[in-house]
mmCIF file as Biopython writes it, N, C-alpha, C and O atoms, coordinates in Angstrom:
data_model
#
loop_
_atom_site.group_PDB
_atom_site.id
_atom_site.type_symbol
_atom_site.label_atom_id
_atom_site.label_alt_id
_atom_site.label_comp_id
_atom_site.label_asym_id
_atom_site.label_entity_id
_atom_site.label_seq_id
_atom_site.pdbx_PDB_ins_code
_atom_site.Cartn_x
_atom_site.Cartn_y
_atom_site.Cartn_z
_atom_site.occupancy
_atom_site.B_iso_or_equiv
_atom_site.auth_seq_id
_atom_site.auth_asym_id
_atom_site.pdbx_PDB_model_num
ATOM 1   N N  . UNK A ? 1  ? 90.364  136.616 73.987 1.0 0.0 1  A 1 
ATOM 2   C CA . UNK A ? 1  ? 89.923  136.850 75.344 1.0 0.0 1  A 1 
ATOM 3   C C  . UNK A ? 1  ? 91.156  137.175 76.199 1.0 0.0 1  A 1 
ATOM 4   O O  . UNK A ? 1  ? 91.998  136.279 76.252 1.0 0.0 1  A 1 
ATOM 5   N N  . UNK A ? 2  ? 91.382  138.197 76.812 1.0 0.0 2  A 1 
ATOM 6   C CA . UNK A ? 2  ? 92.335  138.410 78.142 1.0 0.0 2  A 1 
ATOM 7   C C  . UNK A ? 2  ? 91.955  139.398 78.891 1.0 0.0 2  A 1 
ATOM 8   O O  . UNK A ? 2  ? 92.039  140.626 78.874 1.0 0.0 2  A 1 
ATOM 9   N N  . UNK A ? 3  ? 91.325  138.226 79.847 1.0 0.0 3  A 1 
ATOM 10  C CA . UNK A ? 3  ? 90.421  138.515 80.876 1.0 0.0 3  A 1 
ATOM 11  C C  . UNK A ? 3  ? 92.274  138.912 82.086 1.0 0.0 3  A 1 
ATOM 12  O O  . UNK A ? 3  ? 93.270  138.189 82.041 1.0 0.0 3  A 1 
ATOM 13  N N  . UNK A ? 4  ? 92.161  139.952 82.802 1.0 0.0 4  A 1 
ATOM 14  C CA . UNK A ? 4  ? 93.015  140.005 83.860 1.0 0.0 4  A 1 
ATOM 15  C C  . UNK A ? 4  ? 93.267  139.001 84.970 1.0 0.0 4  A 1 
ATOM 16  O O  . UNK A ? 4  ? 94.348  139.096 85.551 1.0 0.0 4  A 1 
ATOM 17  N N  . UNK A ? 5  ? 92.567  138.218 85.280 1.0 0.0 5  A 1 
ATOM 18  C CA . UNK A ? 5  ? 92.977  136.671 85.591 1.0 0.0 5  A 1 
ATOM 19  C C  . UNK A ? 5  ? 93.324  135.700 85.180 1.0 0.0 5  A 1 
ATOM 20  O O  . UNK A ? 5  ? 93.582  134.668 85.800 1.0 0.0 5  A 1 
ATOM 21  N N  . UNK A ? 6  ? 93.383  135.931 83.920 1.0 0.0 6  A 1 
ATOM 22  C CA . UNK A ? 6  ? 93.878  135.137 82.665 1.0 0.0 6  A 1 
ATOM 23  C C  . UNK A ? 6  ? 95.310  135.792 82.413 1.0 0.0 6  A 1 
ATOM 24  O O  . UNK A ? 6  ? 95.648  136.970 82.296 1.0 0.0 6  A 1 
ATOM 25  N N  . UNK A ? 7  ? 96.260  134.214 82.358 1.0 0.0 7  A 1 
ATOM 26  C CA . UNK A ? 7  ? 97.582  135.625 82.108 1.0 0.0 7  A 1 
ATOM 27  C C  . UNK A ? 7  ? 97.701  135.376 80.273 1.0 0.0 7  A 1 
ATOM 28  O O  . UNK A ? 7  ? 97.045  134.670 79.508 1.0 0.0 7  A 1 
ATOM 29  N N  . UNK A ? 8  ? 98.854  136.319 80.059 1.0 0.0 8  A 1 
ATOM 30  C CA . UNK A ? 8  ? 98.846  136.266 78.316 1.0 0.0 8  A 1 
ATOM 31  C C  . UNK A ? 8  ? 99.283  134.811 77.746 1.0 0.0 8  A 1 
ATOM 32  O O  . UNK A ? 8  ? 98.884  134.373 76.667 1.0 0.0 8  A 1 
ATOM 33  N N  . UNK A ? 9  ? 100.074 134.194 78.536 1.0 0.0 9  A 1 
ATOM 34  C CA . UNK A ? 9  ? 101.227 133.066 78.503 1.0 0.0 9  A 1 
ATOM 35  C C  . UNK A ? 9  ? 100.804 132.271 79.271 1.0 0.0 9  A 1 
ATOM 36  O O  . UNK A ? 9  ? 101.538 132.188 80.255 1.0 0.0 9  A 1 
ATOM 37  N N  . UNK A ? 10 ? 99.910  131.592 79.308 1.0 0.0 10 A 1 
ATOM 38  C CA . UNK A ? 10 ? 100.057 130.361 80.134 1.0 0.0 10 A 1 
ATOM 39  C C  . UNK A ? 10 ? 100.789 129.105 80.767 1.0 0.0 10 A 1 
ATOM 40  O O  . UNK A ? 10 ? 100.553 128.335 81.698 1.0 0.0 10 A 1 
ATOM 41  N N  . UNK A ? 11 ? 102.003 129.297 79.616 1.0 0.0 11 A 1 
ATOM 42  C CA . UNK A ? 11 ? 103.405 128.635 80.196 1.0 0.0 11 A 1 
ATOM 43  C C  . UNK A ? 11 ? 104.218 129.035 80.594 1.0 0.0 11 A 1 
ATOM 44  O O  . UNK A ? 11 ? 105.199 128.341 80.862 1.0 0.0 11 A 1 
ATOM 45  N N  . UNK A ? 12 ? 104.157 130.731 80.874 1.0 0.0 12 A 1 
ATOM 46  C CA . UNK A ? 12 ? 104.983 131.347 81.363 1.0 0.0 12 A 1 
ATOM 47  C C  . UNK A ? 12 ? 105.056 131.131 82.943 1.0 0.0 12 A 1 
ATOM 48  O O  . UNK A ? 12 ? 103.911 131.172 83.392 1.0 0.0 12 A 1 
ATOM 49  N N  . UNK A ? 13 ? 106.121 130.891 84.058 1.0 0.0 13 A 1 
ATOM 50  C CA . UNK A ? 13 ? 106.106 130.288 84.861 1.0 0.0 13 A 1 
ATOM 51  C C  . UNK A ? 13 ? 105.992 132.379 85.420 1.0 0.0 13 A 1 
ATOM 52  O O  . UNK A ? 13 ? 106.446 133.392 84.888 1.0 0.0 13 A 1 
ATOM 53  N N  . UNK A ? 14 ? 105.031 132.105 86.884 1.0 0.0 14 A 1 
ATOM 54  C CA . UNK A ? 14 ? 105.072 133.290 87.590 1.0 0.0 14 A 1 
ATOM 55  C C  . UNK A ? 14 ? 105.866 132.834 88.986 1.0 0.0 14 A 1 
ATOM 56  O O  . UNK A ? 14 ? 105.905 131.757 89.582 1.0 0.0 14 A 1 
ATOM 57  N N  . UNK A ? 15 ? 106.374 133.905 89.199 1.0 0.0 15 A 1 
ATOM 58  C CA . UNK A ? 15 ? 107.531 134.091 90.048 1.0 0.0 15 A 1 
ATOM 59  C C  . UNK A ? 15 ? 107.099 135.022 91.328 1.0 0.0 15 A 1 
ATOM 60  O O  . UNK A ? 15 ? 106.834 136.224 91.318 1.0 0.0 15 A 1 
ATOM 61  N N  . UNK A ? 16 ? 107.110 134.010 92.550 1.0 0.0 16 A 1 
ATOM 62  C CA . UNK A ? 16 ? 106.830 134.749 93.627 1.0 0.0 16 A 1 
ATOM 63  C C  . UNK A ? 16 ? 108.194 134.992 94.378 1.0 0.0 16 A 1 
ATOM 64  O O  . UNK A ? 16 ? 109.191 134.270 94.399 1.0 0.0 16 A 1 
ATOM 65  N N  . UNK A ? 17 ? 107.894 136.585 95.177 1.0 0.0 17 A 1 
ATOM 66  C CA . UNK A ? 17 ? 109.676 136.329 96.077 1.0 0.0 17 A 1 
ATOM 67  C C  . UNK A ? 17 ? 109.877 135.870 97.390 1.0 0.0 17 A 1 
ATOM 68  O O  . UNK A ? 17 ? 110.954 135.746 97.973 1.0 0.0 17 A 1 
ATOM 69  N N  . UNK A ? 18 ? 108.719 135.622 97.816 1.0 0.0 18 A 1 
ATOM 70  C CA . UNK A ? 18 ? 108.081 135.171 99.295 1.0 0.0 18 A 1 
ATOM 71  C C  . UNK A ? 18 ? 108.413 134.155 99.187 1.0 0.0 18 A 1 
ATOM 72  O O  . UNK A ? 18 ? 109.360 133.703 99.831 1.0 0.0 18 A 1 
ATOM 73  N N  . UNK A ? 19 ? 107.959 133.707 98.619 1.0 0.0 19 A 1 
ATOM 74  C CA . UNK A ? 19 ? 107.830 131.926 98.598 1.0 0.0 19 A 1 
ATOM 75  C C  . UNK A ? 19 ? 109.122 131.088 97.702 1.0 0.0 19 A 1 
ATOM 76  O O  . UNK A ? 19 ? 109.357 129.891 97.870 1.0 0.0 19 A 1 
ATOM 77  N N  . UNK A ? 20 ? 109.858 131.946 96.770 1.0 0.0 20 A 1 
ATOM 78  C CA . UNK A ? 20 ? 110.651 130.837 96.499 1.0 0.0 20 A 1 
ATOM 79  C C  . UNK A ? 20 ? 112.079 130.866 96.778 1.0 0.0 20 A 1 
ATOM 80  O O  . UNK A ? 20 ? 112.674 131.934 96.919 1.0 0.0 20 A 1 
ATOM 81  N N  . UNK A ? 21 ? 112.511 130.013 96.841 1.0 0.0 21 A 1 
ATOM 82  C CA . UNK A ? 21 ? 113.737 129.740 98.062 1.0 0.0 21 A 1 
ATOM 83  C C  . UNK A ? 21 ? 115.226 129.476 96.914 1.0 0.0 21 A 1 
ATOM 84  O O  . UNK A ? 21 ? 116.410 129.444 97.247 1.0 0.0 21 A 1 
ATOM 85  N N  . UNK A ? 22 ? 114.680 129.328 95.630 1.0 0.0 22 A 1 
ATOM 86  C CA . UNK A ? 22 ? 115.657 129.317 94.464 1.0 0.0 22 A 1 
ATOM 87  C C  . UNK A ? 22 ? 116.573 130.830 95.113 1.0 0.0 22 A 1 
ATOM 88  O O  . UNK A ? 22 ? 116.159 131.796 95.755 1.0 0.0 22 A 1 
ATOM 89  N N  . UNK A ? 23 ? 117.757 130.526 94.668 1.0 0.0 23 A 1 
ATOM 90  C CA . UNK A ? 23 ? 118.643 131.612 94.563 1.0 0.0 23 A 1 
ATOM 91  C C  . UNK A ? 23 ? 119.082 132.183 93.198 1.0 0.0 23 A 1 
ATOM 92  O O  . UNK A ? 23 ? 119.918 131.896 92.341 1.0 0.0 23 A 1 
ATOM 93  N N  . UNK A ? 24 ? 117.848 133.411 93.450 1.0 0.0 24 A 1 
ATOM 94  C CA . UNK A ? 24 ? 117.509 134.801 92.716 1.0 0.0 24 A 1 
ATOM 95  C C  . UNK A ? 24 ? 117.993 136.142 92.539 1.0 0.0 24 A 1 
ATOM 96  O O  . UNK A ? 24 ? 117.919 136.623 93.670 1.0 0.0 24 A 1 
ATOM 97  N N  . UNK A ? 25 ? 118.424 136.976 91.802 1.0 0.0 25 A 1 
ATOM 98  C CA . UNK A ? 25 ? 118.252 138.235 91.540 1.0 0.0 25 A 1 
ATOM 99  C C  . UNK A ? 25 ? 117.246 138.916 91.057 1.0 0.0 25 A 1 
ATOM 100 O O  . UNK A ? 25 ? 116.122 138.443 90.885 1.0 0.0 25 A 1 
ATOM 101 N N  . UNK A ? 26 ? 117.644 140.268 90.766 1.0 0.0 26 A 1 
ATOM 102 C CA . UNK A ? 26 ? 116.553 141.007 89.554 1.0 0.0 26 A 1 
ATOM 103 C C  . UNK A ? 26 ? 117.476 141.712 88.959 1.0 0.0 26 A 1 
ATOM 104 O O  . UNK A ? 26 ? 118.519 142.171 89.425 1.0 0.0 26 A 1 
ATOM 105 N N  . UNK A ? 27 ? 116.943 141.788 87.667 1.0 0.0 27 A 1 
ATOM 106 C CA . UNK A ? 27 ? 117.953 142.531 86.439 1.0 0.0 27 A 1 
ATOM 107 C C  . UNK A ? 27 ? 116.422 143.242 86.310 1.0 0.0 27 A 1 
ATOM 108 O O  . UNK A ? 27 ? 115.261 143.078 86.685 1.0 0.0 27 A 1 
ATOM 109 N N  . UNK A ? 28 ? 117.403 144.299 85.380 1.0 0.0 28 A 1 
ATOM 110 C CA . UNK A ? 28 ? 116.937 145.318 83.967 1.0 0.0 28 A 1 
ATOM 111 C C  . UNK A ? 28 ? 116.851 144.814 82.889 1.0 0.0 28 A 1 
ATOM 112 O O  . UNK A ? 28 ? 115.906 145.171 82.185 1.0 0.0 28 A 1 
ATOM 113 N N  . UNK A ? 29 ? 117.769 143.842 82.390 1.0 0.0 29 A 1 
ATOM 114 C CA . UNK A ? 29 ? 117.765 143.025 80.934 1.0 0.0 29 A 1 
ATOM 115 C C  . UNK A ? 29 ? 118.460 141.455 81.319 1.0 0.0 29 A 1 
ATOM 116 O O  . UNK A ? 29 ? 119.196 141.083 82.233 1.0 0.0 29 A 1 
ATOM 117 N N  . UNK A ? 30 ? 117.922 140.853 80.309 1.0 0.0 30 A 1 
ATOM 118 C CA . UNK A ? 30 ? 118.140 139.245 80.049 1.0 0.0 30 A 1 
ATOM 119 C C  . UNK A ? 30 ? 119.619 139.462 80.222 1.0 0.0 30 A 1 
ATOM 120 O O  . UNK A ? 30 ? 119.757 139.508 81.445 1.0 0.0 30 A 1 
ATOM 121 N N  . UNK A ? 31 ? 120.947 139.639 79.597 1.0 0.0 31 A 1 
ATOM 122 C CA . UNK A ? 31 ? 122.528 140.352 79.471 1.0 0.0 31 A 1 
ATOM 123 C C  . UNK A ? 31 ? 122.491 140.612 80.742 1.0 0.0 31 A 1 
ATOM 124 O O  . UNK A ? 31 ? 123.267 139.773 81.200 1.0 0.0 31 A 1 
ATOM 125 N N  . UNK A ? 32 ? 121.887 141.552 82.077 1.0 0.0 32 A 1 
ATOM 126 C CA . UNK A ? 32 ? 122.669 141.643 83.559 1.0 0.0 32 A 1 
ATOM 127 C C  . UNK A ? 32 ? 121.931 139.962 83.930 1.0 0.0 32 A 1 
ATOM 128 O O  . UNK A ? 32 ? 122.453 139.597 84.984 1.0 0.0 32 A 1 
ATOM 129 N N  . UNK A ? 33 ? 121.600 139.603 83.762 1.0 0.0 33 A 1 
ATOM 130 C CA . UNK A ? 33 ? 121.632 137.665 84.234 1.0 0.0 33 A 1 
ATOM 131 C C  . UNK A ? 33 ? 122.892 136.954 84.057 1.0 0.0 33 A 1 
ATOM 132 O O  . UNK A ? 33 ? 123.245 135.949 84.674 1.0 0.0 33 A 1 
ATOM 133 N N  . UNK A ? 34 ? 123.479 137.525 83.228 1.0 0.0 34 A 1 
ATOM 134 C CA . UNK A ? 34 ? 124.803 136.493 82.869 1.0 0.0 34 A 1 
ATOM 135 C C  . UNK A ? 34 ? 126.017 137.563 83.366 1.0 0.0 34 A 1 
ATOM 136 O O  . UNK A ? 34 ? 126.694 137.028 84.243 1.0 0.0 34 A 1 
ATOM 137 N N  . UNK A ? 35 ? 126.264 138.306 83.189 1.0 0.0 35 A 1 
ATOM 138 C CA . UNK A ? 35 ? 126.610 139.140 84.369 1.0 0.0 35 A 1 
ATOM 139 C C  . UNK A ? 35 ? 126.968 139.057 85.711 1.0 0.0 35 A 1 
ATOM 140 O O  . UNK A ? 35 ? 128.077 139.051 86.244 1.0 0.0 35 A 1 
ATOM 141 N N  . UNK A ? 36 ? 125.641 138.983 86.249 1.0 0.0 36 A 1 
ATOM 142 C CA . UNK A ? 36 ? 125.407 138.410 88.016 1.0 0.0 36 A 1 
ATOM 143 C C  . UNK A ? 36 ? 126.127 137.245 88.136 1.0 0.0 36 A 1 
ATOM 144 O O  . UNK A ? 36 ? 127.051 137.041 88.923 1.0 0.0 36 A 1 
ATOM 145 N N  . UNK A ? 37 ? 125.625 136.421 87.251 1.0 0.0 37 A 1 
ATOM 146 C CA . UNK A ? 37 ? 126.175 135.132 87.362 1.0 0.0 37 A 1 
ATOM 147 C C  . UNK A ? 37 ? 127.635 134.839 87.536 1.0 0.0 37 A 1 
ATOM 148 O O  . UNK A ? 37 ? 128.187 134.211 88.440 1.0 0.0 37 A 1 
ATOM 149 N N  . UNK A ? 38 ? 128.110 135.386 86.551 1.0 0.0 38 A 1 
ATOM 150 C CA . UNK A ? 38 ? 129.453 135.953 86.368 1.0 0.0 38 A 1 
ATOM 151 C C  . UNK A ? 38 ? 130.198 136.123 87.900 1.0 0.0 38 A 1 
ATOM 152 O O  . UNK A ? 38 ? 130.809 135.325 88.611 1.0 0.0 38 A 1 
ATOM 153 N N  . UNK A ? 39 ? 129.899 137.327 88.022 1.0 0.0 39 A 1 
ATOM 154 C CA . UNK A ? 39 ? 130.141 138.022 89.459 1.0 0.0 39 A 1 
ATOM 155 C C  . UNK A ? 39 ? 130.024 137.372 90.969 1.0 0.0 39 A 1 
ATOM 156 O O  . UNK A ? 39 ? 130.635 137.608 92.012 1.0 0.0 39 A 1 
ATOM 157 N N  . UNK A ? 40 ? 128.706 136.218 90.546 1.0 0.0 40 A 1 
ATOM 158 C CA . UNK A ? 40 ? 128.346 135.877 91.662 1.0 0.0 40 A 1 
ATOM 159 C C  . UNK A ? 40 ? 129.135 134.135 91.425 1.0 0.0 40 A 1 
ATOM 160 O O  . UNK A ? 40 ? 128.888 133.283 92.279 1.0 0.0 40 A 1 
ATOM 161 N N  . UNK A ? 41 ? 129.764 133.892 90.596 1.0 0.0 41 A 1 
ATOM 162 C CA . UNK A ? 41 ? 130.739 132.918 90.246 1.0 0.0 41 A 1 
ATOM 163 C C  . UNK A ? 41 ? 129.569 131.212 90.402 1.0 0.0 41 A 1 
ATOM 164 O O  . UNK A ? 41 ? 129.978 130.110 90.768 1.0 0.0 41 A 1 
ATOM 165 N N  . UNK A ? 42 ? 128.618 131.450 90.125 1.0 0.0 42 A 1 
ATOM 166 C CA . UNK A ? 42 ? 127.175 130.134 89.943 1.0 0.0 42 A 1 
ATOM 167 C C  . UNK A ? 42 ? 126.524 130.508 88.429 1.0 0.0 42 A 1 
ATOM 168 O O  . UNK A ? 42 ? 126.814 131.446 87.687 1.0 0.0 42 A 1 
ATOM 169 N N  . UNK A ? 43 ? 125.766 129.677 88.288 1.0 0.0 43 A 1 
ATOM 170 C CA . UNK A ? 43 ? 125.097 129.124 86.862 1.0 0.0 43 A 1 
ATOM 171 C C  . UNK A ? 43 ? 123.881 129.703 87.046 1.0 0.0 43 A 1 
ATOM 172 O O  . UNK A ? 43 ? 123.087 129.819 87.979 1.0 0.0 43 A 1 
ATOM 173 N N  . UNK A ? 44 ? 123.969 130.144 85.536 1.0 0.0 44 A 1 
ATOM 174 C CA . UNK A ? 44 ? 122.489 131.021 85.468 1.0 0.0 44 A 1 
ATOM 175 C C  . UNK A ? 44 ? 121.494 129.877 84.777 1.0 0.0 44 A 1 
ATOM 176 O O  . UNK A ? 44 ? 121.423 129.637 83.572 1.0 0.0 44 A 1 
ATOM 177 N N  . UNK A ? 45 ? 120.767 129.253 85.810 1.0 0.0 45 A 1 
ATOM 178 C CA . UNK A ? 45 ? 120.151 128.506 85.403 1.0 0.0 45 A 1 
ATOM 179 C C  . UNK A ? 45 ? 118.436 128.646 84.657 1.0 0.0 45 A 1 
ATOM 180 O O  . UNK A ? 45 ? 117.625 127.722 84.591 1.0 0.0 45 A 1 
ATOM 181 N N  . UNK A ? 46 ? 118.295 129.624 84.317 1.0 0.0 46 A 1 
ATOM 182 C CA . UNK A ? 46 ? 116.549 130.485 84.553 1.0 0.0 46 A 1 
ATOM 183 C C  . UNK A ? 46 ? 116.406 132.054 84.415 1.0 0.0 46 A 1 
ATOM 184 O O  . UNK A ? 46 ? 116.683 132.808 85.348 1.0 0.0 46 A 1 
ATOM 185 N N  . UNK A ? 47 ? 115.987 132.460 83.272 1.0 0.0 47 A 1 
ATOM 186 C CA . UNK A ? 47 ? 115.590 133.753 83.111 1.0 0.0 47 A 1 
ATOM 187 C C  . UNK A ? 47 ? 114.092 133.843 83.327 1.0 0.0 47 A 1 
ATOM 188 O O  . UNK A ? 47 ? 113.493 132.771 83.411 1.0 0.0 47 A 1 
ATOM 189 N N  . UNK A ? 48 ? 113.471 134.859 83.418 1.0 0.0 48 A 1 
ATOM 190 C CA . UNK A ? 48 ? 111.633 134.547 84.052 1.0 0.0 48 A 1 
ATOM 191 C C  . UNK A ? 48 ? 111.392 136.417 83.935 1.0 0.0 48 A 1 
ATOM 192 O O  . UNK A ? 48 ? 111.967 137.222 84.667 1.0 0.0 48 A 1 
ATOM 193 N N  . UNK A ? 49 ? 110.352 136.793 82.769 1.0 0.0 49 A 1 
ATOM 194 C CA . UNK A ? 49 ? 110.224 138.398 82.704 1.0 0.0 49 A 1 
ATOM 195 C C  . UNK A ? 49 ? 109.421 138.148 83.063 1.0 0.0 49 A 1 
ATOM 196 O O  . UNK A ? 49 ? 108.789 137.217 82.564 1.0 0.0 49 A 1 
ATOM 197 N N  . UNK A ? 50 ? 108.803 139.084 84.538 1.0 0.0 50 A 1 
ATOM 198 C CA . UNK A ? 50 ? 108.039 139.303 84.770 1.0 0.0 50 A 1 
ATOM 199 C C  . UNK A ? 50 ? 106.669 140.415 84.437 1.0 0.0 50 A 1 
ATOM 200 O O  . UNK A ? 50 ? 105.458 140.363 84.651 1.0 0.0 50 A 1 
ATOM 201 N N  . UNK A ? 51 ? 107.647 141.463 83.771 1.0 0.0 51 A 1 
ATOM 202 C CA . UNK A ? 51 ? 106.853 142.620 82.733 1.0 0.0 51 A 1 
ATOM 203 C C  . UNK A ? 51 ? 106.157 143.159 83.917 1.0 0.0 51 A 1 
ATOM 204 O O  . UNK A ? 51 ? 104.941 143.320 83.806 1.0 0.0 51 A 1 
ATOM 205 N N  . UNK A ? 52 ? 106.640 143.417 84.860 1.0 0.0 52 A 1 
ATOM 206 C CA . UNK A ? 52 ? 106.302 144.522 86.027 1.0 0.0 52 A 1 
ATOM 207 C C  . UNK A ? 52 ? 107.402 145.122 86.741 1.0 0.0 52 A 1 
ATOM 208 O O  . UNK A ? 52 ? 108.146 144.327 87.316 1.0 0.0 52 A 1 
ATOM 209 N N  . UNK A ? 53 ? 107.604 146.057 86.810 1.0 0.0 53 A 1 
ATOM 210 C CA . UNK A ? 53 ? 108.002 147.190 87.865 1.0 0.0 53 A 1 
ATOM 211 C C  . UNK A ? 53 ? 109.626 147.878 86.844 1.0 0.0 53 A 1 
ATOM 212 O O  . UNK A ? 53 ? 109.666 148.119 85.638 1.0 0.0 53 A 1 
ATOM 213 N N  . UNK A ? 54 ? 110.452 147.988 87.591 1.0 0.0 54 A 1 
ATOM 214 C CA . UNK A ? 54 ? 111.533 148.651 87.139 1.0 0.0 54 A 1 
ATOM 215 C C  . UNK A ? 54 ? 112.285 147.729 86.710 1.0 0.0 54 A 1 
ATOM 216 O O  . UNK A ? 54 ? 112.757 147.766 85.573 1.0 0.0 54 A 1 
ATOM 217 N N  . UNK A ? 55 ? 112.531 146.681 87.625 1.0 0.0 55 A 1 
ATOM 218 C CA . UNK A ? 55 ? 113.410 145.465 87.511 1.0 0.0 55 A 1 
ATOM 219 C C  . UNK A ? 55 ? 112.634 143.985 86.624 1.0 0.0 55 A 1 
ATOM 220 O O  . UNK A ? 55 ? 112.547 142.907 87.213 1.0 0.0 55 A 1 
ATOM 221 N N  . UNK A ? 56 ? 112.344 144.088 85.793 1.0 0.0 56 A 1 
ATOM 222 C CA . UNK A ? 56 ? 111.435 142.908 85.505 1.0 0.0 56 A 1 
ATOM 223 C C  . UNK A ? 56 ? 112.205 141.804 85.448 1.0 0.0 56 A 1 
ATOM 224 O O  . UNK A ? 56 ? 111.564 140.754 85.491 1.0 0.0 56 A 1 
ATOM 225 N N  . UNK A ? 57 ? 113.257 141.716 85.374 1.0 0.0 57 A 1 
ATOM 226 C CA . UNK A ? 57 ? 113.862 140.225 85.004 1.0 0.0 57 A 1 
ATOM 227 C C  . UNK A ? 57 ? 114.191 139.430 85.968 1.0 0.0 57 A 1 
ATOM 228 O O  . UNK A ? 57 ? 114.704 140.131 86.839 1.0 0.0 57 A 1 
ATOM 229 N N  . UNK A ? 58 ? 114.176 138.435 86.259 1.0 0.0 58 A 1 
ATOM 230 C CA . UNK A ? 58 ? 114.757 137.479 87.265 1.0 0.0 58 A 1 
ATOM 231 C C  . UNK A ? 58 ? 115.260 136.064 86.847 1.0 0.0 58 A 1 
ATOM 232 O O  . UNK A ? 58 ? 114.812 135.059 86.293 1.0 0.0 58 A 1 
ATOM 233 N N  . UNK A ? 59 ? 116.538 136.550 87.453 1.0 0.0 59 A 1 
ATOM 234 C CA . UNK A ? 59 ? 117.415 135.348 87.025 1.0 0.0 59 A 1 
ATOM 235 C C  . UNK A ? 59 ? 117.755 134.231 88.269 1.0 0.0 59 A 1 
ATOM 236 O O  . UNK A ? 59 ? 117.939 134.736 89.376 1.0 0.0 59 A 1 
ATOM 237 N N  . UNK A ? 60 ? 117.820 133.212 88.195 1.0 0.0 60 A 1 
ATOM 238 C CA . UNK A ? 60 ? 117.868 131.834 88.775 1.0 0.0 60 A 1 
ATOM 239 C C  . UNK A ? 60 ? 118.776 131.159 88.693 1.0 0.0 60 A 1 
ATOM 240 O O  . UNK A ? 60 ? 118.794 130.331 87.782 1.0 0.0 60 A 1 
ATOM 241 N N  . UNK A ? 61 ? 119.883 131.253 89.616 1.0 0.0 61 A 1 
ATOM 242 C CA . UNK A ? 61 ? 120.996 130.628 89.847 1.0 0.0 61 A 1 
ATOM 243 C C  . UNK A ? 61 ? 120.994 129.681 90.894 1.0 0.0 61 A 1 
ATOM 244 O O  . UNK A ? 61 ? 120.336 129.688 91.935 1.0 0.0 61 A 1 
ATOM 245 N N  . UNK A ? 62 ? 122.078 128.613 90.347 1.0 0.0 62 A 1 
ATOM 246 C CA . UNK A ? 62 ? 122.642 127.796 91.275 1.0 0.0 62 A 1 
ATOM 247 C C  . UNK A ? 62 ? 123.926 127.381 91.315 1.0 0.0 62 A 1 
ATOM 248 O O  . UNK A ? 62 ? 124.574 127.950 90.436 1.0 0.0 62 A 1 
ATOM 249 N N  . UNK A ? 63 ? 124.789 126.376 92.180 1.0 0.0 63 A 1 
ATOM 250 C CA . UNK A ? 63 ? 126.072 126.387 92.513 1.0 0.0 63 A 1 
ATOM 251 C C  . UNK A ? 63 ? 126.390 125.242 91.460 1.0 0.0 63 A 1 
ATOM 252 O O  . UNK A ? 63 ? 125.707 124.218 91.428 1.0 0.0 63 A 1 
ATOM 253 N N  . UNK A ? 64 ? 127.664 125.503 90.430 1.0 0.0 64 A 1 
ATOM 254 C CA . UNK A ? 64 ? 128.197 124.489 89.844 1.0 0.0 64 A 1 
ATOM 255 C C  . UNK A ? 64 ? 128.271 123.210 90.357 1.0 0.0 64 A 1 
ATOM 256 O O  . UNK A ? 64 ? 128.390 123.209 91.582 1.0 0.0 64 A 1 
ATOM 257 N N  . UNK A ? 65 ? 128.231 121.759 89.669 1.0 0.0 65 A 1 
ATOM 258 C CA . UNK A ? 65 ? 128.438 120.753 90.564 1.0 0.0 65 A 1 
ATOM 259 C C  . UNK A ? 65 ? 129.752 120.684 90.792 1.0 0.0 65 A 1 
ATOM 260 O O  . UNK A ? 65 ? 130.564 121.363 90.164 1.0 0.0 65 A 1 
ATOM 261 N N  . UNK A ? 66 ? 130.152 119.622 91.970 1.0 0.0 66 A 1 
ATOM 262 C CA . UNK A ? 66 ? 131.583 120.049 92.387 1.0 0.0 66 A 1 
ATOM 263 C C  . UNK A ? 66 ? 131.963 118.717 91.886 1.0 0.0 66 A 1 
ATOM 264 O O  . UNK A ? 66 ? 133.139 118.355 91.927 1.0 0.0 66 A 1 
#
Protein backbone atom coordinates (compact mmCIF):
# COMPACT_ATOMS: atom_id res chain seq x y z
CA UNK A 1 0.00 0.00 0.00
CA UNK A 2 1.44 3.69 -0.67
CA UNK A 3 -1.26 5.65 -0.43
CA UNK A 4 0.29 9.54 -0.97
CA UNK A 5 -0.46 10.36 2.62
CA UNK A 6 1.28 7.58 3.62
CA UNK A 7 4.98 8.32 3.45
CA UNK A 8 7.44 5.35 2.20
CA UNK A 9 9.49 5.52 5.62
CA UNK A 10 7.73 6.04 8.45
CA UNK A 11 10.80 6.73 10.53
CA UNK A 12 12.03 8.92 8.31
CA UNK A 13 11.91 12.25 10.19
CA UNK A 14 10.17 15.14 7.71
CA UNK A 15 11.73 18.35 7.71
CA UNK A 16 9.93 21.59 7.72
CA UNK A 17 11.89 25.09 7.02
CA UNK A 18 9.29 27.31 8.62
CA UNK A 19 9.14 25.84 11.60
CA UNK A 20 12.44 24.52 12.55
CA UNK A 21 14.80 26.66 14.29
CA UNK A 22 17.76 23.83 14.19
CA UNK A 23 20.65 25.37 12.32
CA UNK A 24 20.32 24.05 8.72
CA UNK A 25 21.55 23.98 5.22
CA UNK A 26 20.71 22.26 1.93
CA UNK A 27 23.11 20.17 -0.03
CA UNK A 28 23.08 18.22 -3.36
CA UNK A 29 24.75 15.14 -1.66
CA UNK A 30 25.23 13.57 1.88
CA UNK A 31 29.61 14.64 1.19
CA UNK A 32 28.47 18.76 0.79
CA UNK A 33 27.10 18.14 4.67
CA UNK A 34 30.48 17.59 5.90
CA UNK A 35 31.82 20.14 3.84
CA UNK A 36 29.46 22.97 5.15
CA UNK A 37 30.26 21.84 8.29
CA UNK A 38 33.72 22.12 7.67
CA UNK A 39 33.45 25.67 6.37
CA UNK A 40 30.94 26.65 8.70
CA UNK A 41 33.54 25.40 11.56
CA UNK A 42 30.15 23.38 13.80
CA UNK A 43 29.14 19.67 13.91
CA UNK A 44 27.22 18.01 11.48
CA UNK A 45 24.92 16.66 13.64
CA UNK A 46 21.88 15.22 11.13
CA UNK A 47 21.58 14.35 7.55
CA UNK A 48 17.57 14.18 6.52
CA UNK A 49 16.85 13.39 2.33
CA UNK A 50 14.15 14.84 1.63
CA UNK A 51 13.84 13.36 -2.15
CA UNK A 52 12.33 16.67 -3.39
CA UNK A 53 13.45 19.50 -5.41
CA UNK A 54 17.09 20.25 -6.58
CA UNK A 55 18.60 20.44 -3.19
CA UNK A 56 17.28 17.39 -1.34
CA UNK A 57 19.62 17.06 1.45
CA UNK A 58 19.61 18.79 4.68
CA UNK A 59 22.10 18.89 7.01
CA UNK A 60 21.81 19.83 10.83
CA UNK A 61 24.36 21.51 12.59
CA UNK A 62 25.33 22.68 15.82
CA UNK A 63 28.11 24.55 17.84
CA UNK A 64 30.90 22.30 19.38
CA UNK A 65 30.73 22.18 23.19
CA UNK A 66 33.08 24.67 24.61
Amino acid sequence: MNDKNEPNNPDEEEFDPVTDTRDWSAAVTELACFALARRKGKRLVKIINTKKSSMPIICIFEDYPE
